[in-house]
ROGUKE-857641 format. One line per 5 residues: number of its first residue (from 1); their letters; for each residue x, y, z negated of N, C-alpha, C, O. Coordinates in nm, 3 decimals, decimal comma. Atoms other than C-alpha are relative to their C-alpha. Layout:
residues N
NUM> A> X Y Z X Y Z X Y Z X Y Z | ...
***
This chain:
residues 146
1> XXXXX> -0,137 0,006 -0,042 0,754 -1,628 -10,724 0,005 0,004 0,152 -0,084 -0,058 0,208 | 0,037 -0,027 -0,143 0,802 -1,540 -10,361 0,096 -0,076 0,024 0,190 -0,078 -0,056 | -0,173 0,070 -0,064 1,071 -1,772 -10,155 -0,024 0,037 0,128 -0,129 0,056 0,189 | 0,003 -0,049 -0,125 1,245 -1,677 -9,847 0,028 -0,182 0,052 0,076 -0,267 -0,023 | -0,030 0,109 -0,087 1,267 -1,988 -9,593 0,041 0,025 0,139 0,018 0,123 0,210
6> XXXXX> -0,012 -0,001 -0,175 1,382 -2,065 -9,256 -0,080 -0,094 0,060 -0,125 -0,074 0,173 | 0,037 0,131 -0,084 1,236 -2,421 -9,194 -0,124 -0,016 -0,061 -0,226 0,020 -0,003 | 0,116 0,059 0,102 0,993 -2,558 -9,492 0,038 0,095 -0,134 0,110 0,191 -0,157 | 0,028 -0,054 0,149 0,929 -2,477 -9,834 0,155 -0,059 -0,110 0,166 -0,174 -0,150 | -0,081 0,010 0,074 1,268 -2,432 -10,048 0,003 0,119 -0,083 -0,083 0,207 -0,082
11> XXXXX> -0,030 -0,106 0,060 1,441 -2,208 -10,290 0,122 0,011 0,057 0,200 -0,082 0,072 | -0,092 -0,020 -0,020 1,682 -2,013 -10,166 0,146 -0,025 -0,096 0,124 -0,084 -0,202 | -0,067 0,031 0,115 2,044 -2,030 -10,348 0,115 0,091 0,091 0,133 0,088 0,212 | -0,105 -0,045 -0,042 2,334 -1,813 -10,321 0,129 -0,049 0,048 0,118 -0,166 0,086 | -0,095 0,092 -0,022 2,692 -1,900 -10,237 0,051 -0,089 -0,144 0,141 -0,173 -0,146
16> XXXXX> -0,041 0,099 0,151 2,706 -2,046 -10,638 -0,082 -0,088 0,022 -0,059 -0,193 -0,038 | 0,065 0,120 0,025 2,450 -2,250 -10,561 -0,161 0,062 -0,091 -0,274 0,017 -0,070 | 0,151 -0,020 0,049 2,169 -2,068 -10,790 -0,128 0,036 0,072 -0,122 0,095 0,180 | 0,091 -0,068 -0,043 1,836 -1,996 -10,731 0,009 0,190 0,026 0,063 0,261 -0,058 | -0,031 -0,133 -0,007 1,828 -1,630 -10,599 -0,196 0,035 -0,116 -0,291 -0,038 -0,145
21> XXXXX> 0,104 -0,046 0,019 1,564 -1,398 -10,760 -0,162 0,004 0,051 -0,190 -0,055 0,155 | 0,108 0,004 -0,081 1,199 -1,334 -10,696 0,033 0,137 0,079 0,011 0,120 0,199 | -0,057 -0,050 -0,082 1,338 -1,008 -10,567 0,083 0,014 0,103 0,123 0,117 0,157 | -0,141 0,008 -0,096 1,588 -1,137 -10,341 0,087 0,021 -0,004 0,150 0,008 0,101 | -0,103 0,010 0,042 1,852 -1,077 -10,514 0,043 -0,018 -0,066 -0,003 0,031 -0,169
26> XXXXX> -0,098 0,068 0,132 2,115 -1,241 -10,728 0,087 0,078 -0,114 0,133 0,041 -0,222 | -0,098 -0,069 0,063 2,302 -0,964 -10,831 -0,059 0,106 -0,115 -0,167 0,158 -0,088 | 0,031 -0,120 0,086 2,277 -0,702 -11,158 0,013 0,139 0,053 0,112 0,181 0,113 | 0,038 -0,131 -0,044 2,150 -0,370 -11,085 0,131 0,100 -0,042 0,168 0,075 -0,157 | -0,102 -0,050 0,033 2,456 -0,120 -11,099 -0,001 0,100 -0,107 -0,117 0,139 -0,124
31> XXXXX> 0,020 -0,088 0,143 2,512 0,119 -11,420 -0,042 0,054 -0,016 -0,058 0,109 0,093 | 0,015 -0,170 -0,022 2,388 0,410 -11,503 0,059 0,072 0,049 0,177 0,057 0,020 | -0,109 -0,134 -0,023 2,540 0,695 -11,366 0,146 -0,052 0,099 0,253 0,004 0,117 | -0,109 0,059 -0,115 2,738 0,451 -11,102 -0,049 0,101 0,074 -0,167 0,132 0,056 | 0,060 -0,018 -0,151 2,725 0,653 -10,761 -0,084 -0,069 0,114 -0,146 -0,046 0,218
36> XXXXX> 0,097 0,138 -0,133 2,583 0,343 -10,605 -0,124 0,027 -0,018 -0,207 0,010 0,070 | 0,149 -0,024 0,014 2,279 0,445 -10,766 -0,052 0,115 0,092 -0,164 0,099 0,140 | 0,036 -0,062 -0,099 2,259 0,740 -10,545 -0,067 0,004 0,123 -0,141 0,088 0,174 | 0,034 0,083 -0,108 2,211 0,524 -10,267 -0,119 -0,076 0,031 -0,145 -0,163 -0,053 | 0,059 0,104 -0,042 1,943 0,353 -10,086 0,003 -0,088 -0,023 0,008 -0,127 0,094
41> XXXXX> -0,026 0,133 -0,107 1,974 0,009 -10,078 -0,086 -0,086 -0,021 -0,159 -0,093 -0,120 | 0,120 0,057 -0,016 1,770 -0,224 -9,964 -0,012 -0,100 -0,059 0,081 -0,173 -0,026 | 0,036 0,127 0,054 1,625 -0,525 -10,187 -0,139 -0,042 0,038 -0,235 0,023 0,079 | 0,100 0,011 0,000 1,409 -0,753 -10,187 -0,059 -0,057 0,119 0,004 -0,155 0,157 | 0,089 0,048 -0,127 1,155 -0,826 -9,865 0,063 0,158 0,081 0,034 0,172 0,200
46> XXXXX> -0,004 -0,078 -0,085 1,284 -0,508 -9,749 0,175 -0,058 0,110 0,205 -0,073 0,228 | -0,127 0,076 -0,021 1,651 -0,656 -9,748 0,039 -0,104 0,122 0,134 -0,122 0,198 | 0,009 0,150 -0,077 1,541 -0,975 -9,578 -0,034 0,068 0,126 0,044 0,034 0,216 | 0,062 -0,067 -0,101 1,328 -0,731 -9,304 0,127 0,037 0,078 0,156 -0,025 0,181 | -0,063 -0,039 -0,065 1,603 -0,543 -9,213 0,159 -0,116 0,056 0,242 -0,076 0,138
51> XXXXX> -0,137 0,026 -0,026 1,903 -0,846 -9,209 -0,025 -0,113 0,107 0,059 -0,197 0,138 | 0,041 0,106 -0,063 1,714 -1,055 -8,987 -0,114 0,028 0,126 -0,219 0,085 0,098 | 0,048 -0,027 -0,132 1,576 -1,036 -8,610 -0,136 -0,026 -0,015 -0,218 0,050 0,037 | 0,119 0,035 -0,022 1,273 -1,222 -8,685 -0,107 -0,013 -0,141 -0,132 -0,133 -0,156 | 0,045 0,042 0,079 1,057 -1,203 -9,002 -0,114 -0,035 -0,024 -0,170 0,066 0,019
56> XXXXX> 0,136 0,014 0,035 0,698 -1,337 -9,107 -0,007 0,014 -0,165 0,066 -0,065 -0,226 | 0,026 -0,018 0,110 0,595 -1,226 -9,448 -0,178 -0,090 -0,010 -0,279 -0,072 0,058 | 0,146 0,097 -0,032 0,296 -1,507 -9,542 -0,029 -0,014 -0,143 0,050 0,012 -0,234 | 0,063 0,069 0,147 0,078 -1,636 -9,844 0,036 -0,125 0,037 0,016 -0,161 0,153 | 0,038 0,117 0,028 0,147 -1,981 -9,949 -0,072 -0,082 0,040 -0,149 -0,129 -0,044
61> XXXXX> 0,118 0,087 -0,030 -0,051 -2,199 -9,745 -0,115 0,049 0,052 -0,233 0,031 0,023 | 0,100 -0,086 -0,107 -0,214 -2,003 -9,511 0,024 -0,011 0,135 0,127 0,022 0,194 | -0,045 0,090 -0,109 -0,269 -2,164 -9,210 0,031 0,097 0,151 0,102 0,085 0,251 | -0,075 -0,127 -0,100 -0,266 -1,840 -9,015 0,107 0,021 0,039 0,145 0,016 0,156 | -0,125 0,042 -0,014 0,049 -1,827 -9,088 0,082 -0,064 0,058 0,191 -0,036 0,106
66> XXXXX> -0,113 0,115 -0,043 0,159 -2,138 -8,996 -0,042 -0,018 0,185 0,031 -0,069 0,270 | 0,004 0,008 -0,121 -0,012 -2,108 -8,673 0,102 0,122 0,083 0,140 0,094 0,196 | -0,095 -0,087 -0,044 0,215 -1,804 -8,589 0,177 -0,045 0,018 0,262 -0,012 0,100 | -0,119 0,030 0,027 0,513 -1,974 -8,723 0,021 -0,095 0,087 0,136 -0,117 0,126 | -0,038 0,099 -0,124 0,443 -2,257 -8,459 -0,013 0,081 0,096 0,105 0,115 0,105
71> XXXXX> -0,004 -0,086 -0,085 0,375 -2,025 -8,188 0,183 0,067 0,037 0,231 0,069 0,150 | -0,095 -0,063 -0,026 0,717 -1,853 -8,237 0,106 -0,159 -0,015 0,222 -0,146 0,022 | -0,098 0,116 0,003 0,883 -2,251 -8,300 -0,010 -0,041 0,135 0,096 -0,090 0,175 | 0,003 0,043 -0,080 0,718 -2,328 -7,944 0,091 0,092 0,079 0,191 0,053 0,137 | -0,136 -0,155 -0,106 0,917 -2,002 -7,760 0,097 -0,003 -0,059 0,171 0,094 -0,044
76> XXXXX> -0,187 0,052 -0,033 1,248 -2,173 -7,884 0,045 0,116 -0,150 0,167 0,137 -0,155 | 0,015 -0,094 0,080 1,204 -1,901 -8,214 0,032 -0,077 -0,122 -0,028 -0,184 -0,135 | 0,021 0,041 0,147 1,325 -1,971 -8,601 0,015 0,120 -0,060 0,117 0,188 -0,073 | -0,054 -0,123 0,066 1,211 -1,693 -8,787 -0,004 -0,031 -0,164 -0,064 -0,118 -0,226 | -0,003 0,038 0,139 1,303 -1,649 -9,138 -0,194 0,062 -0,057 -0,278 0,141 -0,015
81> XXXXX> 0,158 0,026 0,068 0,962 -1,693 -9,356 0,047 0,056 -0,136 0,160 0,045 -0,183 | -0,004 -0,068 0,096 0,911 -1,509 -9,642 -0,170 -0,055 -0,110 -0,279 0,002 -0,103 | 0,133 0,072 0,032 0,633 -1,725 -9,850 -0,046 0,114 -0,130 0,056 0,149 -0,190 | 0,066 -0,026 0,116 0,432 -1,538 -10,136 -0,113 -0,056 -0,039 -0,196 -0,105 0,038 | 0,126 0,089 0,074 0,185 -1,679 -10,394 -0,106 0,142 0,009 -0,072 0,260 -0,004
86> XXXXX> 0,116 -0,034 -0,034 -0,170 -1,555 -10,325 -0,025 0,134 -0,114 -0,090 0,231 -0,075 | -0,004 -0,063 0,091 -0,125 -1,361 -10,697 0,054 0,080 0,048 0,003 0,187 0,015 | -0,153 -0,093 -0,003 0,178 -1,172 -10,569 -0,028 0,055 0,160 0,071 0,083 0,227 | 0,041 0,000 -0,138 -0,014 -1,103 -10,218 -0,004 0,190 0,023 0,032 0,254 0,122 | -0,015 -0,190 0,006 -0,063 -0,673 -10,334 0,071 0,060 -0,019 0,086 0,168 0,037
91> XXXXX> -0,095 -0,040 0,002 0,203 -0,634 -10,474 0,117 -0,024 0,109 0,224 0,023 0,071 | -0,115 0,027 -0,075 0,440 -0,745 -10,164 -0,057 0,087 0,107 0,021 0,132 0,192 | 0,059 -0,092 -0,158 0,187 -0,535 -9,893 0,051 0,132 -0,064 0,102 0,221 0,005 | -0,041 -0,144 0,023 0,264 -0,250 -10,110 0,152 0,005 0,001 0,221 0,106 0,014 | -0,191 0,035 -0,027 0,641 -0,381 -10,096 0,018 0,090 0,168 0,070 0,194 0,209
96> XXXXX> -0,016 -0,006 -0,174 0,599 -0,400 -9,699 -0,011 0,129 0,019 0,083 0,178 0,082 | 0,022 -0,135 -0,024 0,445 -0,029 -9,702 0,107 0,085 -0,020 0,148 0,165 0,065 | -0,115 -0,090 0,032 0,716 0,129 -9,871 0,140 -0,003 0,126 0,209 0,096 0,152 | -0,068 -0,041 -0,113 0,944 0,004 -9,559 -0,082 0,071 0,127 -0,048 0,172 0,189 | 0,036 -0,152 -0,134 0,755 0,178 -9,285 -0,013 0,139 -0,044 -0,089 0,225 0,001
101> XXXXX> 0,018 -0,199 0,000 0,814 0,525 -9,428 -0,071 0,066 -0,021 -0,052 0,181 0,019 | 0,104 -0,099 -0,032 0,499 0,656 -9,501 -0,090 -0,008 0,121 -0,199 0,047 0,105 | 0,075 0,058 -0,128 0,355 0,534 -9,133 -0,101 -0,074 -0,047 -0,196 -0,093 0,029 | 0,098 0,087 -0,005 0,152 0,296 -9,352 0,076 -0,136 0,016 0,198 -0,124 0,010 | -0,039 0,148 0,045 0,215 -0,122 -9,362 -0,079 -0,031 0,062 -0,179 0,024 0,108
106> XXXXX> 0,151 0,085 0,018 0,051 -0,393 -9,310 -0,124 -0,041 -0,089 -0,108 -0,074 -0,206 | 0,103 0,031 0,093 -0,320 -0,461 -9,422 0,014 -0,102 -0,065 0,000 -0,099 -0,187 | 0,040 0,196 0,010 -0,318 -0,874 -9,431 0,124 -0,011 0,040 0,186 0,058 0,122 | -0,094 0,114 -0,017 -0,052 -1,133 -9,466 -0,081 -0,106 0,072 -0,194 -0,139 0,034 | -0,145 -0,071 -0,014 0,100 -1,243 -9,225 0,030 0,111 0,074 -0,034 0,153 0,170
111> XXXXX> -0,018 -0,144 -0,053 0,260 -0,938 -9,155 0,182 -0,081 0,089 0,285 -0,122 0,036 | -0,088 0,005 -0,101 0,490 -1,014 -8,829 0,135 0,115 -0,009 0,092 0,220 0,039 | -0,136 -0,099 -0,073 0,872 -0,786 -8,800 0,073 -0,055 0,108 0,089 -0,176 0,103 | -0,046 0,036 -0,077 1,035 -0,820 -8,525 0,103 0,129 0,043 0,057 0,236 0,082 | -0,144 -0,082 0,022 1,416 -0,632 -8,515 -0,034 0,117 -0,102 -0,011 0,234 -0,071
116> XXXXX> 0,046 -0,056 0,126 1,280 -0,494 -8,865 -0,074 0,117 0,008 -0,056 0,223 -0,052 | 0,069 -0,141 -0,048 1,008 -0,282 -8,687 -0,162 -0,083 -0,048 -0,150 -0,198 -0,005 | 0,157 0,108 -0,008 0,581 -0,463 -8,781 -0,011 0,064 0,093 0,001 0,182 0,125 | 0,065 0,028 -0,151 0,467 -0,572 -8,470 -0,183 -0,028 -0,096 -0,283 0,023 -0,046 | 0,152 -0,017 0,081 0,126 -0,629 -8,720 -0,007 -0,148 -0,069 0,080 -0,208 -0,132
121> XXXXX> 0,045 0,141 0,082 -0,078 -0,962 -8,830 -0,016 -0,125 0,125 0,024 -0,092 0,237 | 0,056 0,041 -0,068 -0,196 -1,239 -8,652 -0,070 0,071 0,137 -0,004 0,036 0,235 | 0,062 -0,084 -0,110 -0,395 -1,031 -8,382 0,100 0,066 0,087 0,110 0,030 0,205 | -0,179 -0,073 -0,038 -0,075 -0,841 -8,283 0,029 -0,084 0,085 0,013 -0,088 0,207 | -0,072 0,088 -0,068 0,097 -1,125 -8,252 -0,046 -0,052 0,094 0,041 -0,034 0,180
126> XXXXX> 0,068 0,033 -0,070 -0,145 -1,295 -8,017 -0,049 0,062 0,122 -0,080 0,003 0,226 | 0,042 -0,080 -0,070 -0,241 -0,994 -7,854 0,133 0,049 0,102 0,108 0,073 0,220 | -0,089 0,022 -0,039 0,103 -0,955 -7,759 0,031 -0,076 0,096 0,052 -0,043 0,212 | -0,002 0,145 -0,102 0,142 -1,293 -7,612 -0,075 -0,002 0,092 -0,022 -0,025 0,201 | 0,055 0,040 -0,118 -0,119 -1,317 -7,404 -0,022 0,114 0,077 -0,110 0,114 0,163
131> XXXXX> -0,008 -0,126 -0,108 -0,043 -0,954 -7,246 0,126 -0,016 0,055 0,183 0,064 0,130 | -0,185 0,014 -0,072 0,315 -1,101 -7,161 0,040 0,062 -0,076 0,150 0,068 -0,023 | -0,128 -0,094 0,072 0,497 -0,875 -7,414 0,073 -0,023 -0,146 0,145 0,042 -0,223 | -0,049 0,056 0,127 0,544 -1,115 -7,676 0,152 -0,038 -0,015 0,223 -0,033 -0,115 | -0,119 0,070 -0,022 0,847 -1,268 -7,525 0,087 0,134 0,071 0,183 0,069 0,112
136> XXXXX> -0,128 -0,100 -0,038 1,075 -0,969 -7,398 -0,030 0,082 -0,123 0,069 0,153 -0,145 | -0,027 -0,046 0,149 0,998 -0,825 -7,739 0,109 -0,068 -0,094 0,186 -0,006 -0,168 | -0,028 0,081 0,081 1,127 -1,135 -7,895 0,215 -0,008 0,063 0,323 -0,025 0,008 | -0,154 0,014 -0,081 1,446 -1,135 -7,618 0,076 0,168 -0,055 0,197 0,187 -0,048 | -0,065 -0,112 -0,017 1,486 -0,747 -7,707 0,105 0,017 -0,124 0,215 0,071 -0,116
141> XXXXX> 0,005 0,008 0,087 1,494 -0,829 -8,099 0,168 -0,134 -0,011 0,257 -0,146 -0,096 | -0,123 0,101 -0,006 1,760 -1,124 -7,998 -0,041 -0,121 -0,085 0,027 -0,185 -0,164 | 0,070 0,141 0,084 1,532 -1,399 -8,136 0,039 -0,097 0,121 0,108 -0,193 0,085 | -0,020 0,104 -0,117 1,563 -1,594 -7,771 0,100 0,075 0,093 0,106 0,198 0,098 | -0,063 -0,088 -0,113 1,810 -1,521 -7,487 -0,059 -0,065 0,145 -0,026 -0,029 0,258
146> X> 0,017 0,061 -0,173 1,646 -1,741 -7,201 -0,149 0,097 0,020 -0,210 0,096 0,127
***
């Protein structure tokens, strides 16, 4: 079951109050032969990628993770977290792949977005930071304004 978070470990819940899906969404898929089906649209981890400035896609208890997730809590940062169980770890990279277009994904969780573009994993992120370009990335994305 994958959950999205902002802070700690919850289940999300819509405006009724339910648990949302493991897809990320609450709602029934539209008819057959609706026009909506024509359409794009985005579910899912791709959904969350694109509605949100800052995302980390992580395994469950992976401290990698959580060292990134403090890193971006110390630079004044809350990004939404996207937890998956260790089972559900191939199927969500091949999730992640399908948003970059054909460019390819990320290898390893966590896989860093930042204004729904991967900045990469761990290494990225780090590599980033300590070249200075972590933080006017993060100001460009509108995660911080100072």
């Amino acid at each position: 079951m994958r959950r999205t978070t902002s802070h700690r470990n919850f289940f999300p819940t819509n405006s009724g109050g339910s648990a949302v899906s493991a897809s990320g969404s609450s709602e029934s898929p539209p008819p057959p032969g609706d026009e909506n089906t024509k359409k794009v649209r985005k579910t899912g981890i791709s959904k969350v990628v694109a509605e949100n400035s800052i995302v980390i896609v992580a395994v469950l208890g992976c401290f990698m993770c959580v060292t990134v997730n403090g890193l971006m809590q110390k630079l004044g940062v809350n990004p939404k977290i996207v937890e998956v169980k260790e089972a559900e770890k191939t199927a969500t990279l091949v999730q992640l792949a399908k948003i970059e277009d054909g460019s390819g994904g990320p290898w390893e969780l966590p896989a860093v977005y930042i204004g729904g573009k991967l900045l990469g994993g761990v290494d990225k992120v780090m590599e980033a930071h300590l070249n200075g370009e972590f933080v006017p990335m993060l100001r460009a994305a509108g995660a911080i304004w100072l």
